[in-house]
N, C-alpha and C positions, 0 to 999 in steps of 0.2 A: 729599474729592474729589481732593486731590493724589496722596495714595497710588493711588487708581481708576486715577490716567491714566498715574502709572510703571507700574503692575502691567499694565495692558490695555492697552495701545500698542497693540500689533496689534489686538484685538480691536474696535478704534473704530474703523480704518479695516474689518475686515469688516464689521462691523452699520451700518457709513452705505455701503458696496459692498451689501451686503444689501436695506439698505430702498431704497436711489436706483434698486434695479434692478424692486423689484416694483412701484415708483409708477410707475419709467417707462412698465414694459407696462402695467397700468391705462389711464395717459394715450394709449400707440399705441393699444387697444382703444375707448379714446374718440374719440379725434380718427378713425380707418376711420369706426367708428359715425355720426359725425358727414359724414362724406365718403366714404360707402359709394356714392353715385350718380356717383362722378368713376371711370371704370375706370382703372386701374394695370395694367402689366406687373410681371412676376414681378420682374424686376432691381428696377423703382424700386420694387414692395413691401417689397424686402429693402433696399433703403438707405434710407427712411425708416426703418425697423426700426429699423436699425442708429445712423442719426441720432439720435430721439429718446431711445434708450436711454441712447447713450455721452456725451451733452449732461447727461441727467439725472445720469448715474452722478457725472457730472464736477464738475457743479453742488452736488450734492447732499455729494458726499464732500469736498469743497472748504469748503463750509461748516461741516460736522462738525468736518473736521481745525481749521479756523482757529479755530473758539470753542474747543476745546481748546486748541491754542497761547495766544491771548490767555488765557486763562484760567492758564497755564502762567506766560505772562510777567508777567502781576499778583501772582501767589503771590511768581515772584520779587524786585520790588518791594517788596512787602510785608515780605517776610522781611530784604532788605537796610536796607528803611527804618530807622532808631534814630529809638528814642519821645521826643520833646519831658520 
């Protein structure tokens, strides 16, 4: 797993920019669906758009990046630790 996350650095942060972005629209297409009888102008269509998106991207890729870090700083624990 250590070797994974020197070699793909970048590539965790695209596939959690990747996946935070397709759950997001999912979730905007649910919540309209859900709130399709409240009419909206054009503008506050697009900044909710833009809201739930950059919230999920944010959340999403935030979470990815940390469990990697944690995950980072326990190996290096680990490795520093000397065995009893």
């Amino acid at each position: 797993m250590k070797q994974f996350l020197v070699q793909h650095r970048n590539s965790i942060w695209a596939k959690a920019l990747y996946s935070s972005a397709t759950i997001s629209l999912f979730l905007y297409i649910i919540i309209r669906g859900f709130s399709y009888e409240f009419p909206m102008t054009w503008t506050d269509e697009i900044l909710l758009f833009i809201k739930i998106t950059f919230t999920g991207i944010f959340m999403m890729s935030l979470a990815t990046v940390g469990c990697a870090s944690l995950y980072r700083g326990f190996e290096r624990i680990k490795r520093h630790k000397k065995p009893v």
